[in-house]
C-alpha positions as CSV (number, residue, x, y, z in Angstrom):
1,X,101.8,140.8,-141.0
2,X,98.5,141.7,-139.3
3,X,95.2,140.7,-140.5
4,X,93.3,144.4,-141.8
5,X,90.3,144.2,-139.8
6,X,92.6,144.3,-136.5
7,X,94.8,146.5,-137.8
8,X,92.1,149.3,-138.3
9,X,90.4,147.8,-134.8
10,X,94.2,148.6,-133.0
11,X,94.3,151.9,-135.1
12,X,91.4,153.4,-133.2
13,X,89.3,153.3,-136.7
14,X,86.2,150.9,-135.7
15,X,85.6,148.1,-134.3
16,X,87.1,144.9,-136.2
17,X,83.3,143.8,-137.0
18,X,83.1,147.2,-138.6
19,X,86.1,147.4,-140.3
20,X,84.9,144.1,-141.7
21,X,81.4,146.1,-143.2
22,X,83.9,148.9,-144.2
23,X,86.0,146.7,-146.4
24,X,83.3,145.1,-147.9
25,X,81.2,148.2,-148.6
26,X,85.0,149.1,-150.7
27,X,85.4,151.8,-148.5
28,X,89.1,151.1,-147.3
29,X,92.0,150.8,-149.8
30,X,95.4,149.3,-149.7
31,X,98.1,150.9,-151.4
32,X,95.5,152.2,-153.2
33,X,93.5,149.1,-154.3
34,X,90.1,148.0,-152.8
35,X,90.5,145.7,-149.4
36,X,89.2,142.6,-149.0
37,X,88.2,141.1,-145.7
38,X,90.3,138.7,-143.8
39,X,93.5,140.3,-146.2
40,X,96.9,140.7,-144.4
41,X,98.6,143.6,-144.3
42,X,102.4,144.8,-143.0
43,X,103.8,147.9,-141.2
44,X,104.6,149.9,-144.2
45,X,101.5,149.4,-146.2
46,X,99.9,152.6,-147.0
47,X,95.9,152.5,-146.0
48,X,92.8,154.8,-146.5
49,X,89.3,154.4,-145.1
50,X,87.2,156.8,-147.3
51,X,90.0,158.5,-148.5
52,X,91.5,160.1,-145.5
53,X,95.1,158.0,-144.4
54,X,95.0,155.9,-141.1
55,X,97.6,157.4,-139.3
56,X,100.1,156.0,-136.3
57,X,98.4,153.3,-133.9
58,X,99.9,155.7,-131.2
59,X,97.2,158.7,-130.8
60,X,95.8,160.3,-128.2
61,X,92.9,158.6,-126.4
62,X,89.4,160.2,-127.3
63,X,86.9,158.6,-124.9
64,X,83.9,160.7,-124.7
65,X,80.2,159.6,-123.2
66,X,77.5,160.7,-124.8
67,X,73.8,160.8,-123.8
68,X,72.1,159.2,-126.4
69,X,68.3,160.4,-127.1
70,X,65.6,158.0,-127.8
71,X,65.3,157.8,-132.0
72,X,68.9,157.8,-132.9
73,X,70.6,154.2,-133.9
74,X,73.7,153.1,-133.2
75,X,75.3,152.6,-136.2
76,X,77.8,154.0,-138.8
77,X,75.9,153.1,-142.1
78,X,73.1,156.0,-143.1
79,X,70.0,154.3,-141.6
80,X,67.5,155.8,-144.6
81,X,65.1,158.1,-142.4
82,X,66.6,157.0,-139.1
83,X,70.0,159.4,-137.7
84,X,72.9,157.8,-136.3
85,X,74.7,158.1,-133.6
86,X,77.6,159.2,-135.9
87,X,75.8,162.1,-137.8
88,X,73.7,163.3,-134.5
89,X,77.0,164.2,-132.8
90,X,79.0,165.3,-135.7
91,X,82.2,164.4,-133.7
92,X,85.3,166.4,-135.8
93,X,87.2,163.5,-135.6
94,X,86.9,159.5,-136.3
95,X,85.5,157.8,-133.5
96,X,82.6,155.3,-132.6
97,X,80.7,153.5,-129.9
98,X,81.8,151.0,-127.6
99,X,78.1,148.7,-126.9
100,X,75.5,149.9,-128.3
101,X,72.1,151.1,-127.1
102,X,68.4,149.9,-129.3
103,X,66.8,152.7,-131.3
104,X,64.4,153.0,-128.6
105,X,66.9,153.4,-125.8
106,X,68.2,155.9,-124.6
107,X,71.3,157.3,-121.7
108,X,75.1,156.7,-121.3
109,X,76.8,155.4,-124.8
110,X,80.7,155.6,-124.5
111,X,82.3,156.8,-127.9
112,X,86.1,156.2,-128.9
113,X,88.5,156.7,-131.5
114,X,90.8,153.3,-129.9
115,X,89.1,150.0,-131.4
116,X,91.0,147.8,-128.6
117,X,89.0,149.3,-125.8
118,X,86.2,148.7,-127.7
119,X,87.4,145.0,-128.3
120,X,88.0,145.0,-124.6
121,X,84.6,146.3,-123.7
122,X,82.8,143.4,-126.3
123,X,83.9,140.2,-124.5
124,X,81.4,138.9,-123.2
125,X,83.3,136.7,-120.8
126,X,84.8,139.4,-119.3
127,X,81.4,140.3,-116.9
128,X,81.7,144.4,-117.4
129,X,78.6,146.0,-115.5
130,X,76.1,148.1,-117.5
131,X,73.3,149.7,-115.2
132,X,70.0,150.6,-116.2
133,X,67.0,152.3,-115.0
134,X,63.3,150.5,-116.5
135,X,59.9,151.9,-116.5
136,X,57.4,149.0,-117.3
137,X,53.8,149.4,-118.7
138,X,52.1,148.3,-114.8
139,X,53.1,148.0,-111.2
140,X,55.0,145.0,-110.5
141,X,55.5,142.8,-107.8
142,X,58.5,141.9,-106.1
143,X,58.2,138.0,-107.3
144,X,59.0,140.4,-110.6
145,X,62.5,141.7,-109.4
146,X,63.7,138.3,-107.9
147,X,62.5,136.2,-111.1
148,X,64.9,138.7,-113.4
149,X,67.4,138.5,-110.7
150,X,67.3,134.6,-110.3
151,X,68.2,135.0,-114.6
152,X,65.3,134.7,-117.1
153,X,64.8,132.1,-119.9
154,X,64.5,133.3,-123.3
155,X,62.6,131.7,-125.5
156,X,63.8,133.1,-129.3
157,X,67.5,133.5,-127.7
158,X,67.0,129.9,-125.9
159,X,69.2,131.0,-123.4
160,X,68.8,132.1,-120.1
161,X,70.7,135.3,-118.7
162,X,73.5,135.4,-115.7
163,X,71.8,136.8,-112.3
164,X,72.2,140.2,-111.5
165,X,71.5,142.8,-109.4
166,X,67.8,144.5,-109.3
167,X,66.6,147.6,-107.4
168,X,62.5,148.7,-106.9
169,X,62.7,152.6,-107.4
170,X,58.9,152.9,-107.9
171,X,55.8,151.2,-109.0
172,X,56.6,150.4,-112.5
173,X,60.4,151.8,-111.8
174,X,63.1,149.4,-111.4
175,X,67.2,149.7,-112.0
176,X,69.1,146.6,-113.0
177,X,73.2,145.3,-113.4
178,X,73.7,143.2,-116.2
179,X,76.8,141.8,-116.8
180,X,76.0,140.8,-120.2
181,X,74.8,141.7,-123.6
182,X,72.1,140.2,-125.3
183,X,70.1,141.8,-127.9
184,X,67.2,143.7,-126.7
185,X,68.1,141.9,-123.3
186,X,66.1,143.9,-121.0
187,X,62.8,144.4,-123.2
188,X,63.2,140.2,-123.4
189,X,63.4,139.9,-119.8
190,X,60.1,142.1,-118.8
191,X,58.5,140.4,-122.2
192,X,58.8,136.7,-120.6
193,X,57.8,137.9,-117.7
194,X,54.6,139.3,-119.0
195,X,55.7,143.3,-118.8
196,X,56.3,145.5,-121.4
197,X,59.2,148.4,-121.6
198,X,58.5,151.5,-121.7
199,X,61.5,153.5,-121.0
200,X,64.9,152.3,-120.7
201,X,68.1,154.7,-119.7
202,X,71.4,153.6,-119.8
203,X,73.1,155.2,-116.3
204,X,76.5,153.2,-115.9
205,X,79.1,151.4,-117.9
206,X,81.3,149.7,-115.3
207,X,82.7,152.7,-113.6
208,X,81.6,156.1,-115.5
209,X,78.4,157.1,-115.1
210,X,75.6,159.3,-117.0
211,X,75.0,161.7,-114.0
212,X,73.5,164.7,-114.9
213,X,74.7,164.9,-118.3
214,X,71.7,166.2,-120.5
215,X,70.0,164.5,-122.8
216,X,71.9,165.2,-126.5
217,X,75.3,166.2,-125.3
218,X,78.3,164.6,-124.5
219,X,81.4,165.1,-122.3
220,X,84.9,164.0,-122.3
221,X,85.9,161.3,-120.2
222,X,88.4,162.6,-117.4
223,X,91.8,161.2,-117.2
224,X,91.3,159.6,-113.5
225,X,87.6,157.6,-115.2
226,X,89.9,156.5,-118.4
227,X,92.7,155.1,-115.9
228,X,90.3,153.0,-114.1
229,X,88.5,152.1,-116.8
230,X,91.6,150.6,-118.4
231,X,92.5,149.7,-115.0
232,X,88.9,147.4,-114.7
233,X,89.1,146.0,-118.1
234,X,93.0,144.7,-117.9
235,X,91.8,143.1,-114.3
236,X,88.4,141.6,-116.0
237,X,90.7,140.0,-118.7
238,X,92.7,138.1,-116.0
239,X,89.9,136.7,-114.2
240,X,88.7,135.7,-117.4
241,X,91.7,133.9,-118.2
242,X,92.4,132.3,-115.0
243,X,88.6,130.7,-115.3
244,X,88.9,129.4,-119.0
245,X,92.5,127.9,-117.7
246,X,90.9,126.5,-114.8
247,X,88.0,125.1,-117.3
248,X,90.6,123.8,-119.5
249,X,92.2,121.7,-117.0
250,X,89.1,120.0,-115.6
């Protein structure tokens, strides 16, 4: 027996937070009869998500990066006047995002039809580098790019954020490495620090990058990217072991 919200996660459906919101918006059945969340479920049970038949857990990867515009959400509940990411690309087949990026964000956003990368991707303890490129409202000093390096207290979060790795590319330009991801992190950062965002691009997620890929479209990921992507996440989920092991013993 497998609980249904990892089931769907392992099935390449959605993530298991959003298979949780599925079941509870009665959109996935179980031999026919409305989920609930947390219910267990076994190999030969017959499941639908709106309908359609969640097939084999073997399938072929679909990893594709997108460049997200500014103005579209990342989500895959209808957003009233707002479009998401899911009806802006109008993928022909199930997939959705791994991280997401703020309404007012915009660059690389990774898209995938295999919830346990996207499980992968969401541990936190597992330090996976996302790169960014900042435009701020004024010129800034370098006392600015060593305080958000150093790791910045926030206030409403009351926690402060790992160093990482920060980059002058202009006045009021800047790129930055996080290794982590708090909500609105970035925006946070420059807000304590008395600077406001006023572009932020997504360029990196550990190793595929947004190159020149225009804004709007997407492109597959090649095979060599997906191999070391899996290749980066298996190794970041060893480390990550050995130090809560280590932790444990102390």
């Amino acid at each position: 027996m497998l609980r249904l919200n990892k089931y769907l996660s392992e099935a390449g459906v959605c993530s298991r937070r959003e298979a949780d919101r599925l079941i509870e918006q009665g959109r996935v059945k179980v031999d026919g009869t409305p989920a609930t969340v947390g219910m267990q479920v076994d190999e030969h049970a017959q499941i639908t998500v709106d309908g359609k038949a969640v097939g084999e857990k073997k399938q072929k990867t679909i990893l594709i990066a997108v460049n997200k515009p500014r103005g579209i959400v990342c989500s895959e509940a209808h957003q009233g006047n707002d479009t998401n990411i899911i009806e802006f690309l109008q993928y022909p087949k199930r997939i959705t995002y791994m991280g997401r990026l703020d309404k007012d964000s915009e660059g690389l956003l990774l898209m995938t039809n295999r919830g346990d990368l996207i499980n992968e991707m969401m541990r936190a303890a597992h330090y996976h580098e996302k790169e960014y490129e900042v435009v701020v409202d004024r010129p800034f000093t370098d006392r600015f790019l060593n305080d958000l390096a150093a790791g910045v207290y926030l206030k409403e979060l009351d926690v402060t954020t790992r160093p990482c790795q920060v980059q002058r590319l202009g006045k009021r330009k800047f790129s930055i490495v996080l290794t982590q991801g708090l909500n609105r992190q970035i925006r946070r950062m420059c807000g304590e620090l008395g600077y406001h965002v006023q572009e932020l691009k997504r360029t990196r997620i550990m190793n595929i990058r947004l190159g020149h890929l225009k804004t709007g479209t997407w492109r597959n990921v090649t095979e060599e990217e997906l191999q070391e992507l899996l290749y980066l996440l298996e190794e970041s989920g060893a480390e990550a072991a050995e130090v809560a092991e280590t932790e444990g013993a102390e």
